[in-house]
C-alpha positions as CSV (number, residue, x, y, z in Angstrom):
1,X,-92.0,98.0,-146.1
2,X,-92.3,94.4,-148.3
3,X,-90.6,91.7,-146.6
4,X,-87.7,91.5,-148.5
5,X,-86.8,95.6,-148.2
6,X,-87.0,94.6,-144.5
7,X,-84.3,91.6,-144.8
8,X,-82.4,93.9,-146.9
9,X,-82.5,96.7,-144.5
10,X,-81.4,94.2,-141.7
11,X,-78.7,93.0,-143.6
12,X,-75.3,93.9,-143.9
13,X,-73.3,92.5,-147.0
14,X,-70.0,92.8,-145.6
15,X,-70.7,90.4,-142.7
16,X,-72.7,88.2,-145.1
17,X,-69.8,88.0,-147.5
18,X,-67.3,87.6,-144.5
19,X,-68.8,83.9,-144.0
20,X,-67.3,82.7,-147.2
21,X,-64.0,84.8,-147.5
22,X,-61.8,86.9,-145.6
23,X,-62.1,90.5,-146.5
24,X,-60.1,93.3,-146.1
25,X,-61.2,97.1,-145.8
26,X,-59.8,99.6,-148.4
27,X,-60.9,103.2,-148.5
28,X,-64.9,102.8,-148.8
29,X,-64.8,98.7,-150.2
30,X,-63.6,95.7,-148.9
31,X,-61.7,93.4,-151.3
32,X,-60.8,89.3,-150.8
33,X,-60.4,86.1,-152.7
34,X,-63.6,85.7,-154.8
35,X,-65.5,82.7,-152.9
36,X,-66.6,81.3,-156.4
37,X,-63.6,80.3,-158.3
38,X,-60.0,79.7,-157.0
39,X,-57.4,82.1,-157.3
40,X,-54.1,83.9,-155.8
41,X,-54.6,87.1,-156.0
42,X,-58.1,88.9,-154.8
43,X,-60.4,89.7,-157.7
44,X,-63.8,90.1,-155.3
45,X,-64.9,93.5,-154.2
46,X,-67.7,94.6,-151.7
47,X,-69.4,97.8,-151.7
48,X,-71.3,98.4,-148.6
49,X,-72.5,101.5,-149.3
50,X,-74.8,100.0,-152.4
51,X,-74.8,96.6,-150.6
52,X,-73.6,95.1,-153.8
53,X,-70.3,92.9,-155.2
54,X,-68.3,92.3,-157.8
55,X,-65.9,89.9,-158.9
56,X,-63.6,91.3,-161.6
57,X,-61.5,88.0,-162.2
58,X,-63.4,84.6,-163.7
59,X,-66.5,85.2,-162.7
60,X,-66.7,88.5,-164.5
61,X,-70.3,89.3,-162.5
62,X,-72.0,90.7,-159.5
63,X,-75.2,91.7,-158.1
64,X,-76.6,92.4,-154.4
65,X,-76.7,89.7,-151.4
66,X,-79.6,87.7,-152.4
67,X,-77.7,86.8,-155.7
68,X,-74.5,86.5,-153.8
69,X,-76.6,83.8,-151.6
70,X,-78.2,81.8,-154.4
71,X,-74.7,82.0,-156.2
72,X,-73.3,80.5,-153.6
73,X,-75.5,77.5,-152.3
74,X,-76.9,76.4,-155.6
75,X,-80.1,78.0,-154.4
76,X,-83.7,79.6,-156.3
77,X,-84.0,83.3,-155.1
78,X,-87.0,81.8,-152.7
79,X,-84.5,79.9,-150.5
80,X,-82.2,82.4,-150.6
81,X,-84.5,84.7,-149.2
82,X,-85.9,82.7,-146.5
83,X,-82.8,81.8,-145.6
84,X,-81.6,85.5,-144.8
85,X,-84.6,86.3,-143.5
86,X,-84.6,83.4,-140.8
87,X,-80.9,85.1,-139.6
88,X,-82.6,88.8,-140.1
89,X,-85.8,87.7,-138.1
90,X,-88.5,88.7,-140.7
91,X,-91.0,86.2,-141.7
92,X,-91.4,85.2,-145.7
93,X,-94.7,83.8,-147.2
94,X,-93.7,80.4,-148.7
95,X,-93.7,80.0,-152.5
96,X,-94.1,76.3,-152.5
97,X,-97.8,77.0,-150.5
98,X,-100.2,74.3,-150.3
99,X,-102.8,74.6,-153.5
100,X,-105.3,74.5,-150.4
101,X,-104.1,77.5,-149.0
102,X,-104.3,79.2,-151.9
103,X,-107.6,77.8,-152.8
104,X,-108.6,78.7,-148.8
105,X,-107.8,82.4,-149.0
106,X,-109.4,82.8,-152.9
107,X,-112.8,81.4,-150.8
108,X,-112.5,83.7,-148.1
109,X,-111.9,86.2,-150.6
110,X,-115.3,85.0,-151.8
111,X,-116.9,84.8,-148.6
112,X,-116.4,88.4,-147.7
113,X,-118.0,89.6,-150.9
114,X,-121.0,87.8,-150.5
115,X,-120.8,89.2,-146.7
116,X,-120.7,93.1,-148.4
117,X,-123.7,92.6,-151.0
118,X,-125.6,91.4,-148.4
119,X,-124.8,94.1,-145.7
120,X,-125.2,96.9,-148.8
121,X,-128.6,95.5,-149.9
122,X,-129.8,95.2,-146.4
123,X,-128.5,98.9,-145.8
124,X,-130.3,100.4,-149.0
125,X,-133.8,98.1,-149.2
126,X,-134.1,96.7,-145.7
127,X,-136.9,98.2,-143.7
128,X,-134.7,97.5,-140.7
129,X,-132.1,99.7,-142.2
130,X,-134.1,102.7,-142.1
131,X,-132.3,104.3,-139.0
132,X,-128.7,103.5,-140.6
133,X,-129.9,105.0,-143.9
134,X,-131.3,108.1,-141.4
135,X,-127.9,108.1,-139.9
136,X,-125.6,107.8,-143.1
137,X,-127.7,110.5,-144.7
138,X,-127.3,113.1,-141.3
139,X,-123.8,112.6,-141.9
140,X,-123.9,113.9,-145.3
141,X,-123.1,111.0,-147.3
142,X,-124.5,110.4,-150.7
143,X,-126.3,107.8,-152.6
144,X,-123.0,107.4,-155.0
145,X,-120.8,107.5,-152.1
146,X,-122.3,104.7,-150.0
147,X,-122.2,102.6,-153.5
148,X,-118.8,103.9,-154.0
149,X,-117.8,102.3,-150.6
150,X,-120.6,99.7,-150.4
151,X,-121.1,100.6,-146.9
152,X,-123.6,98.0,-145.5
153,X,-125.4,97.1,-142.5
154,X,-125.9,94.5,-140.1
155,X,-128.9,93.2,-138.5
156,X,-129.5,93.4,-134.5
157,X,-129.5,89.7,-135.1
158,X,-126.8,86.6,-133.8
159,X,-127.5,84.3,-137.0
160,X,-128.6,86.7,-140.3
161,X,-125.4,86.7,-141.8
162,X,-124.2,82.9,-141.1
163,X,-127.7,81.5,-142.0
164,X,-127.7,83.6,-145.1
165,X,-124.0,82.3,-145.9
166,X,-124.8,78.9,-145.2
167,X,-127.5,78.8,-147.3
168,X,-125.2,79.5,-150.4
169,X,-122.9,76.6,-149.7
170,X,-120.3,78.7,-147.2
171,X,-119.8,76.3,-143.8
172,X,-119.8,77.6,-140.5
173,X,-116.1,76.4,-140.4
174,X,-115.4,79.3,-142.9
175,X,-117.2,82.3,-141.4
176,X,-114.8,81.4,-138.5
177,X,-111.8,81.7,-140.6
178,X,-113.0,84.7,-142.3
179,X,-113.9,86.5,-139.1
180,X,-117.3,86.9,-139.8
181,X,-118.6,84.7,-137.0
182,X,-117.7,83.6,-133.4
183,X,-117.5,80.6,-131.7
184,X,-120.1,80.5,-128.5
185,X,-119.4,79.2,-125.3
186,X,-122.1,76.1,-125.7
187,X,-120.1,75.4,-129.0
188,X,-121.8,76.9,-132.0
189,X,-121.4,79.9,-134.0
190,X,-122.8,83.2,-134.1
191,X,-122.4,86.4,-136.1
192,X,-119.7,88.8,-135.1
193,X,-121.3,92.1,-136.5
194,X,-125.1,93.1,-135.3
195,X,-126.6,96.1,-135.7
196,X,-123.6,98.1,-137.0
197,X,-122.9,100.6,-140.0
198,X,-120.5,98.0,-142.2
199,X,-117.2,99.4,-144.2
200,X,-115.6,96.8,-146.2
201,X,-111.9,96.9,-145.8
202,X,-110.8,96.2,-149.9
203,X,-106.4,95.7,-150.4
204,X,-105.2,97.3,-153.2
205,X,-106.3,94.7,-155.6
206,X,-110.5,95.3,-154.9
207,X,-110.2,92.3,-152.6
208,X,-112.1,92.8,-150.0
209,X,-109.9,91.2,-146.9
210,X,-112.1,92.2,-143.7
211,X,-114.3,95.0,-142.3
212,X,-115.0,97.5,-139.9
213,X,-117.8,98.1,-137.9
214,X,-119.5,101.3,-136.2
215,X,-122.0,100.6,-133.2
216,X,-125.7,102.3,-134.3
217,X,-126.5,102.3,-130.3
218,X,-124.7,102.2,-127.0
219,X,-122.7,98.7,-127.7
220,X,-118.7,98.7,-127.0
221,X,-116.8,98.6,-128.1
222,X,-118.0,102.2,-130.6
223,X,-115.5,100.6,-133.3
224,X,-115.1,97.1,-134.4
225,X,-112.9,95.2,-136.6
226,X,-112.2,92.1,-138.4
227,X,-109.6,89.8,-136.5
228,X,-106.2,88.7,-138.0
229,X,-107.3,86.2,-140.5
230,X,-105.3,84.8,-143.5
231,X,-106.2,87.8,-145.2
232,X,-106.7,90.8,-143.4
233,X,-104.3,92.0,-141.5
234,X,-104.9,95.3,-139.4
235,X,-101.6,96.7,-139.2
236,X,-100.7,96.1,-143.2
237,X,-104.1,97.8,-144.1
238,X,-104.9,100.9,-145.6
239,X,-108.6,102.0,-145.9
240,X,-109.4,103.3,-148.9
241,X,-106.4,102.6,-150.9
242,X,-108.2,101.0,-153.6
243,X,-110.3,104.3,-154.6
244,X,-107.1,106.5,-153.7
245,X,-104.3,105.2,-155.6
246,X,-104.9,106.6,-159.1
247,X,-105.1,109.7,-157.6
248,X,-101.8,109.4,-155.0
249,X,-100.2,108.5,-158.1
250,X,-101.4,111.4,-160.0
251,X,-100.6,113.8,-157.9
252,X,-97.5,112.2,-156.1
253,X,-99.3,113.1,-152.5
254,X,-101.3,110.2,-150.1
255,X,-102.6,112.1,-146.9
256,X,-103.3,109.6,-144.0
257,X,-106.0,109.9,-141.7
258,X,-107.1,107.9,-139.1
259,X,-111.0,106.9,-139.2
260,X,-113.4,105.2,-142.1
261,X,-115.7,108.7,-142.3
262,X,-112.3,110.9,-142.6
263,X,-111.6,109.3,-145.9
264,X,-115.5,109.0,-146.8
265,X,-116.1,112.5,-146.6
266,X,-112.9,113.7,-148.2
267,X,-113.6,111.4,-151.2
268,X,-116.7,112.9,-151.8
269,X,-115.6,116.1,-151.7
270,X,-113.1,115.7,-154.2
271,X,-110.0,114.8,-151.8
272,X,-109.3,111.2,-153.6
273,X,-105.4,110.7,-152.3
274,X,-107.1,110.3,-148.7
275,X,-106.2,106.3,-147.0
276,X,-106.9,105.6,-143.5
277,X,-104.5,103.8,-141.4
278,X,-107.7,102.5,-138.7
279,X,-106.0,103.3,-136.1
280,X,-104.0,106.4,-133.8
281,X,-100.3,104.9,-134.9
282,X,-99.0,104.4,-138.9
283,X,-97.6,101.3,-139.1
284,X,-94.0,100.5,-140.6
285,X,-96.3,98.0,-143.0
286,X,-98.4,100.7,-144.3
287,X,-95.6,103.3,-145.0
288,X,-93.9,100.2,-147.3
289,X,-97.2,100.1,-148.8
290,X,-97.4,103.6,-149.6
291,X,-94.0,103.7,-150.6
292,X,-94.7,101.0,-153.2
293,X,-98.1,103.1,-154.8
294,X,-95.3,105.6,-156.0
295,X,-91.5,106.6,-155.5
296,X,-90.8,109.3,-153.3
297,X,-94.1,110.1,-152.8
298,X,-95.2,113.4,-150.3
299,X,-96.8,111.6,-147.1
300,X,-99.2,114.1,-145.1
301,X,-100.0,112.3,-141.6
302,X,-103.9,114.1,-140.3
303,X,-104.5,112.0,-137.6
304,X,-107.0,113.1,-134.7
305,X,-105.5,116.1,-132.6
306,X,-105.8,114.1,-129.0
307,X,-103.1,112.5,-127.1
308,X,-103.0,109.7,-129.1
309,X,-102.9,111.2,-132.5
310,X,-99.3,113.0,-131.0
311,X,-98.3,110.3,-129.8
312,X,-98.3,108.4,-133.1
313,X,-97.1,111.6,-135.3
314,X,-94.0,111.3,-132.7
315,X,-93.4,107.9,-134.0
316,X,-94.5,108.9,-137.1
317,X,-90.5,110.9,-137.4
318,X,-88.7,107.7,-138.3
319,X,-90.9,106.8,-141.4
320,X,-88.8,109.4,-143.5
321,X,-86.1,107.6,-144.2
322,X,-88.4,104.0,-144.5
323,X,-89.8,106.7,-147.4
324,X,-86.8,108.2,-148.4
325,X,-88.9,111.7,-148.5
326,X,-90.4,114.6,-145.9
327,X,-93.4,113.6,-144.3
328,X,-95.7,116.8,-143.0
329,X,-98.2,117.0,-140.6
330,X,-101.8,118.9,-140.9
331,X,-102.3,120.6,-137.1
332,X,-106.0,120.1,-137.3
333,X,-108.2,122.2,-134.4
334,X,-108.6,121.0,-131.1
335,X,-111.6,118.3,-130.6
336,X,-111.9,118.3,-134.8
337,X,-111.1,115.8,-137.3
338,X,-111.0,116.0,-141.2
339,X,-114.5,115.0,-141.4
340,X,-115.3,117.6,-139.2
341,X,-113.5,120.1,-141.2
342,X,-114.3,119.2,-144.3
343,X,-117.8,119.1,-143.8
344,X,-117.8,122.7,-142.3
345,X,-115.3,124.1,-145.5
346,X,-113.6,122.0,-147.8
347,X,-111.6,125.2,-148.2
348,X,-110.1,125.2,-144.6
349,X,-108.8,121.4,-145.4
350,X,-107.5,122.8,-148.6
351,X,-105.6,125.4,-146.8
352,X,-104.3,122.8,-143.5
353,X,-102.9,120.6,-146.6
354,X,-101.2,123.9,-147.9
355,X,-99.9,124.8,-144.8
356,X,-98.6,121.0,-143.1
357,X,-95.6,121.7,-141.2
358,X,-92.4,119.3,-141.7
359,X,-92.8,116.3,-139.0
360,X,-89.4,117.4,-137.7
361,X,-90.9,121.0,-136.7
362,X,-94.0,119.5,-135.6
363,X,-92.2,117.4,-133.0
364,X,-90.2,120.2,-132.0
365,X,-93.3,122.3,-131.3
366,X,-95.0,119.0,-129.6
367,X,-91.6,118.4,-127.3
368,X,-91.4,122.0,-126.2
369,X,-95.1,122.9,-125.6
370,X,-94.5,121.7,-122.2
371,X,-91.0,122.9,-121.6
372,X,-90.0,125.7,-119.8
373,X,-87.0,126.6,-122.6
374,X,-85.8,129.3,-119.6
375,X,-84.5,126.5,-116.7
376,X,-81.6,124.4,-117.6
377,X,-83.6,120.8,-116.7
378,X,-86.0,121.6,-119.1
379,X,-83.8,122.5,-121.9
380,X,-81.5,119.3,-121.0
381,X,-85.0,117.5,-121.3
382,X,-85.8,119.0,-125.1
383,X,-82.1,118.2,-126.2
384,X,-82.3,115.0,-124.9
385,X,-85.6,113.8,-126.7
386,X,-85.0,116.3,-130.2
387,X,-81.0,115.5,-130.5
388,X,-81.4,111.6,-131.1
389,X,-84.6,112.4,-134.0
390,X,-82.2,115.0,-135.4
391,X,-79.6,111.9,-135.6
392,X,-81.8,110.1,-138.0
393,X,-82.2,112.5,-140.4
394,X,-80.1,111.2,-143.6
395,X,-80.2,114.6,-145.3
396,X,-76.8,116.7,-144.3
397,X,-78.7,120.0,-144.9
398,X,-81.6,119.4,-142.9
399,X,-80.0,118.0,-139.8
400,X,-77.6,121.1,-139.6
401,X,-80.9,123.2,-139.9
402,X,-82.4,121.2,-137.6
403,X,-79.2,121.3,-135.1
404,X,-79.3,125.0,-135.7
405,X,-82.4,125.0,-134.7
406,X,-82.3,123.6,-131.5
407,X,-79.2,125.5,-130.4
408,X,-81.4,128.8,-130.4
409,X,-84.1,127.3,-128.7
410,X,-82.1,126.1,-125.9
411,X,-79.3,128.8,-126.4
412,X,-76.0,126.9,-126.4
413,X,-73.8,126.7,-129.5
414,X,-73.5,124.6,-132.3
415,X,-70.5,123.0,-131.2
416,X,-71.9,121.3,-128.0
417,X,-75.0,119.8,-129.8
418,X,-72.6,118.3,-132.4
419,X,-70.3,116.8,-129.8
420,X,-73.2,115.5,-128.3
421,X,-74.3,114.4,-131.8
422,X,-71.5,112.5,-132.3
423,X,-71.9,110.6,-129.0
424,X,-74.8,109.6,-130.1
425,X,-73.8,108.2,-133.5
426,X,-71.2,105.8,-133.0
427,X,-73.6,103.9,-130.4
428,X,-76.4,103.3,-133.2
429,X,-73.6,102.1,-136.4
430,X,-70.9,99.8,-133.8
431,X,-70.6,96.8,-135.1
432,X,-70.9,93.7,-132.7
433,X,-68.5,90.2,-132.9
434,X,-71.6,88.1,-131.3
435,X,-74.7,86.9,-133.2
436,X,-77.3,90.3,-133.3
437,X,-80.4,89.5,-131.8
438,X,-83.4,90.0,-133.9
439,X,-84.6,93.1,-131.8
440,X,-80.8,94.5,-132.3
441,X,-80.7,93.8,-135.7
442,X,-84.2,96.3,-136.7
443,X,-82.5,99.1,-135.4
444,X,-79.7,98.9,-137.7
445,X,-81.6,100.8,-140.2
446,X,-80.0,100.4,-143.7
447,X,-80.9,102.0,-146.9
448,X,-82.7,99.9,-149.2
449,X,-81.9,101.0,-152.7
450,X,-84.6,101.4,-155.6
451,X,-83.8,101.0,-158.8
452,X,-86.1,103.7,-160.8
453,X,-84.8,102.8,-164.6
454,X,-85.1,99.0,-164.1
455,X,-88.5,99.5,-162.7
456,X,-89.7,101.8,-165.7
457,X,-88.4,99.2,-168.0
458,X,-90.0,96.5,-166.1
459,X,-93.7,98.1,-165.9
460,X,-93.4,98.8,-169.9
461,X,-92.8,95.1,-170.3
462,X,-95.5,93.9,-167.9
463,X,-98.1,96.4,-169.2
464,X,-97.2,96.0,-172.7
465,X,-96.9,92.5,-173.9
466,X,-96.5,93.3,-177.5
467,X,-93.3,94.6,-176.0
468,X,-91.8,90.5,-175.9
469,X,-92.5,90.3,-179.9
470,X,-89.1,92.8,-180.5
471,X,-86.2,91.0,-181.1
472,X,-84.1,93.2,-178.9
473,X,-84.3,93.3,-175.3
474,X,-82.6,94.0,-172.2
475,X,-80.3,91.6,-170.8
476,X,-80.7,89.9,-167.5
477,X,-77.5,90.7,-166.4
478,X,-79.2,94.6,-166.7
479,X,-81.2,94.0,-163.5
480,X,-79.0,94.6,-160.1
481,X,-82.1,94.1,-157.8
482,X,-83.0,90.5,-157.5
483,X,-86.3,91.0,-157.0
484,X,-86.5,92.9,-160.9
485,X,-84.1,90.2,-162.1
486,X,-86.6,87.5,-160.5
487,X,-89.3,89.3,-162.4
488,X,-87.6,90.0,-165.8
489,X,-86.5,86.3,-165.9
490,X,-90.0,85.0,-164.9
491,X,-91.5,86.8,-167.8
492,X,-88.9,85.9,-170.4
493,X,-90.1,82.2,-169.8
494,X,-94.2,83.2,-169.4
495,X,-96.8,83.4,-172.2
496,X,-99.0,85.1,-170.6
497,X,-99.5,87.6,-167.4
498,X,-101.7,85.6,-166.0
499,X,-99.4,83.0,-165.0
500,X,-96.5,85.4,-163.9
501,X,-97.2,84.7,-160.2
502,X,-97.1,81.3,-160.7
503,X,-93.1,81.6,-161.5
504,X,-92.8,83.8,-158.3
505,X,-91.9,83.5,-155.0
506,X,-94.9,84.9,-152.9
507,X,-92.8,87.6,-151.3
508,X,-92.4,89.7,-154.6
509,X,-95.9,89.8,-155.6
510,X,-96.1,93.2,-154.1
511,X,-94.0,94.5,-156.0
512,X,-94.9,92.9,-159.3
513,X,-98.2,94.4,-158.9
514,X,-97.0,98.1,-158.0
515,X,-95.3,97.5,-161.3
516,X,-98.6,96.4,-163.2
517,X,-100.6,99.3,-161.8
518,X,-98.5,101.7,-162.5
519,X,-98.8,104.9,-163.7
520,X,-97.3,105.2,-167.5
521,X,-97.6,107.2,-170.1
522,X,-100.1,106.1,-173.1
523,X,-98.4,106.7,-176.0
524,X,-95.0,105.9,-178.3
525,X,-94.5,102.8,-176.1
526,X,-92.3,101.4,-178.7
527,X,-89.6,104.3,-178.6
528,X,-90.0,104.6,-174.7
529,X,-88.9,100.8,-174.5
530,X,-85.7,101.6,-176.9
531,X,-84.7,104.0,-174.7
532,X,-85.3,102.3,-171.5
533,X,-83.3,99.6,-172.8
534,X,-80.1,101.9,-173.8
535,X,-80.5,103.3,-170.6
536,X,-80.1,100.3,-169.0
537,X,-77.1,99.5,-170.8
538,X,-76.4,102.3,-169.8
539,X,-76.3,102.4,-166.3
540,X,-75.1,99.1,-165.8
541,X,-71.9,99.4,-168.1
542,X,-71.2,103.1,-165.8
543,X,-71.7,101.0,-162.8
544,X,-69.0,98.2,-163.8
545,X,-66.6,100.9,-165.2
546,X,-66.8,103.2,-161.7
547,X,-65.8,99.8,-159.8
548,X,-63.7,98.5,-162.0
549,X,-61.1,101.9,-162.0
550,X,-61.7,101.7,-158.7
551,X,-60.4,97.8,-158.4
552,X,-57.6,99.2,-161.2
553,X,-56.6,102.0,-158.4
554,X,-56.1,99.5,-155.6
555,X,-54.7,97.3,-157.5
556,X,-51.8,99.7,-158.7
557,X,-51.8,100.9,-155.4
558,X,-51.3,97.6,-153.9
559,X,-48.4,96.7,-156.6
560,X,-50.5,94.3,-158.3
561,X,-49.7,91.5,-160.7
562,X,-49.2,92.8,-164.1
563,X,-51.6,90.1,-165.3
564,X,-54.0,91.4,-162.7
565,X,-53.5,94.9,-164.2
566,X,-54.1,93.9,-167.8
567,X,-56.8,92.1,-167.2
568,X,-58.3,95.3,-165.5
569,X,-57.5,97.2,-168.5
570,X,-58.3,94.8,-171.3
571,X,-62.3,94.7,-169.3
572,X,-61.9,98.8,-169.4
573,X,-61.5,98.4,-172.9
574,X,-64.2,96.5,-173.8
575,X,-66.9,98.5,-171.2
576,X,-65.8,102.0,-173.4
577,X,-66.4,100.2,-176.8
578,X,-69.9,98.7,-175.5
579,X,-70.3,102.2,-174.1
580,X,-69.5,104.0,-177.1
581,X,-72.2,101.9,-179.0
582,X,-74.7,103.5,-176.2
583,X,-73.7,106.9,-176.9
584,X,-73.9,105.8,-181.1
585,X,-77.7,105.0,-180.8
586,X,-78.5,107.8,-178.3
587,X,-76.8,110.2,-181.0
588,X,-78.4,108.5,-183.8
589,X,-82.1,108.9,-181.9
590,X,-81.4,112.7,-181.2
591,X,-80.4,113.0,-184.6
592,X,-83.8,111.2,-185.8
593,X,-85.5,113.4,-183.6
594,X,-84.1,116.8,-185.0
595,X,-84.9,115.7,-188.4
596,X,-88.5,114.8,-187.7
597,X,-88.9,118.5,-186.0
């Protein structure tokens, strides 16, 4: 999850907006004096449920909190997000860095590059490398695979690398910083990697941020890695994910394995939507990442069927609704993993992937395995650890399956799991009058809201700049996320790409380059931009006509001013005549289109 889906999803509008005005709850909004120009009678309106607002008298406008922030205190969409994020306890990469930090990670970027050609050459033309090229060839890797993933290796040696590095201007101050050497205790430097099979760690861009490390003898620790440095950070890292992503994107699937020769050995055998997450848990970090490769993408967890493995598919349940899709889990054999099987028949992985159970029914069959369903302890035991993961489930359908479900197992009705259900509920969505602490405030899980159409639009623009030469575009007004808005905007005032990030705050990169890389389709650009447009139009004019009947409603409801009233009507008016133009040019297109048939 980015950093600024997190403040989101730690947010809660109502309570920001509640700072500024008095608000008062009506049916699913809540409605006060707008906080940006004075007046008598409430024009402002809050919708929790989209985490957006509207004001419907002077102000005419609206958008989600971060523009409610910066509208507010006079602020760039930068401060307003730190801001929130300071209250929300989620940390935010500056904008206004230092040019030397930025120039610091660009030469570490550097630094580990030089690192990998020097581990690859030494693995392919080094007579020491002789036994690694023996071992990487007994484990069935070929030579266009170990170029593929410049796997390397490292002499039994405590200064190769950082005299090699030195010698091409790098100082020992920077191997340190990269992670590539460690400080001794008579206070030099030596290297951190000897005598070990080398997998450079790339981020989606081809950089590559670190690497791991497998022992060639008895040396512990078996696996090592990198250590948190200014660019490589374990728990946000996916290995793999710059070979996989075409292909995730292709086929709308990513399955996640665990080690380095998992997703070496599937590549090669034609299984190129296979990341690792180095490690027995998936981190919340790497399902945003995923998330951002491709919208409601099918996750497949195949992590190593030991204790630890379980354990992390157990936590593995709340991801769902971080993804906002069903995650499945392969049961691979007991003491195998997906190098293993693979290597024996690429046609038993096929058939595992086929065959992934739902992560719900896998944690049922993981919680009861050890139950006896026939005592009433241990069917108290499963209802007390399946009830509160049936709780998060967001889908209706499937946590009444799932409730059905565990009423057989445990035979007792329906009724007392959903009274029990319920119990649990309230206790999760209460609302507090103190200050939340941080650690409260990340359970409060709240649904951050994509905006598919605006993102389209958005990747056309970015990876079509012939696009900005039409003289009709989209309006900025168009975009209700901020972060697009930010985007859109930033672009209106660029020449070039190149420069885009410049005008950026740091924490929407990530998503500005999910937008560059994505997948589009090649041809009649032009005509795919026309309609994106109108459908922005669109959208936003259906959005400000479904709250504005609404605020109409109440307001008759309410006995409103009959200047109130009018005004309501009179903007009614003019949303169905910029509507009807919409519907004009989408008729006139299908028209165009029938003729040319």
């Amino acid at each position: 999850m980015s950093a600024i889906d997190e403040v989101k999803q730690r947010t809660d509008i109502v309570e920001v907006v509640s700072q500024y005005t008095t608000l008062t709850k009506s049916g699913r909004t809540f409605r006060g004096l707008c906080p940006f120009h004075s007046e008598k009678h409430p024009s402002f309106f809050v919708y929790p449920e989209q985490q957006s607002w509207h004001c419907f008298g002077a102000c005419n406008t609206g958008g989600d909190v971060f523009s409610f922030i910066m509208k507010k205190q006079g602020i760039d969409f930068g401060e307003a997000l730190r801001l929130m994020a300071q209250k929300a306890g989620v940390t935010i990469p500056s904008k206004f860095e230092p040019d030397a930090k930025r120039d610091e990670k660009e030469r570490l970027y550097q630094i580990n590059e030089a690192a990998a050609q020097y581990f690859h050459n030494l693995l392919l033309n080094s007579p020491a490398g002789e036994i690694t090229r023996n071992y990487v060839a007994s484990r069935g890797l070929s030579p266009k695979t170990v170029t593929d993933f410049q796997l390397g290796f490292s002499l039994n040696s405590w200064e190769a690398l950082k005299q090699y590095l030195v010698d091409r201007g790098y100082t020992e101050a920077e191997l340190l910083a990269a992670g590539l050497a460690i400080e001794s205790e008579a206070g030099g430097t030596h290297d951190r990697f000897r005598h070990r099979l080398m997998f450079p760690i790339y981020d989606i861009r081809g950089h590559i941020t670190g690497f791991g490390a497998r022992a060639l003898d008895d040396s512990l620790p078996k696996y090592l890695n990198s250590p948190q440095t200014p660019i490589f950070d374990k728990s946000s890292s996916l290995y793999g994910i710059n070979l996989a992503t075409a292909a995730i994107r292709q086929q709308n699937m990513v399955v996640i394995v665990e080690g380095y020769m998992d997703v070496i050995t599937a590549h090669q055998n034609g299984f190129n939507n296979v990341i690792a997450s180095m490690g027995t848990s998936v981190t919340e970090k790497q399902v945003g990442a995923v998330k951002r490769l491709t919208r409601n993408v099918n996750v497949v967890l195949a992590l190593d069927a030991d204790a630890a493995g379980e354990e992390a598919m157990l936590r593995g349940v709340g991801y769902e609704n971080t993804l906002d899709a069903e995650v499945k889990v392969i049961i691979l054999p007991r003491g195998k993993d997906p190098d293993d099987v693979i290597k024996e028949d690429a046609k038993i992985w096929q058939n595992l992937l086929e065959e992934a159970l739902p992560i719900v029914d896998y944690t049922f069959n993981m919680v009861t395995a050890e139950l006896d369903l026939t005592t009433a302890k241990d069917k108290s035991l499963a209802v007390d650890k399946l009830l509160p993961i049936i709780t998060e489930i967001k889908d209706t359908v499937r946590q009444a399956h799932y409730l059905q479900k565990l009423a057989r197992l445990v035979n007792v009705t329906e009724r007392n799991l959903e009274a029990a259900l319920r119990r649990i509920k309230p206790s999760r969505g209460r609302r507090r009058a103190e200050e939340p602490k941080p650690e409260a405030i990340a359970q409060a899980v709240r649904p951050v809201f994509s905006s598919p159409v605006e993102e389209y639009c958005l990747a056309l623009l970015l990876q079509h700049p012939e696009l900005k030469a039409l003289s009709q575009g989209p309006s900025p007004e168009y975009f209700e996320n901020s972060e697009n808005r930010e985007i859109f905007i930033a672009w209106q005032q660029v020449n070039d790409l190149s420069s885009l990030k410049d005008e950026l705050d740091m924490a929407i990169w990530e998503h500005l380059d999910y937008l560059i890389t994505r997948s589009l389709p090649p041809n009649q650009i032009e005509q795919k931009y026309a309609n994106c447009i109108l459908r922005l139009r669109e959208e936003f004019l259906r959005g400000l006509e479904t709250k504005r009947a609404a605020a109409l409603a109440l307001e008759a409801e309410l006995e409103g001013t009959a200047a109130e009233l009018a005004k309501l009507e009179e903007q009614g008016i003019e949303v169905s005549v910029q509507l009807g133009e919409v519907f004009t040019q989408k008729s006139r297109k299908v028209r165009s289109k029938g003729a040319e048939k």
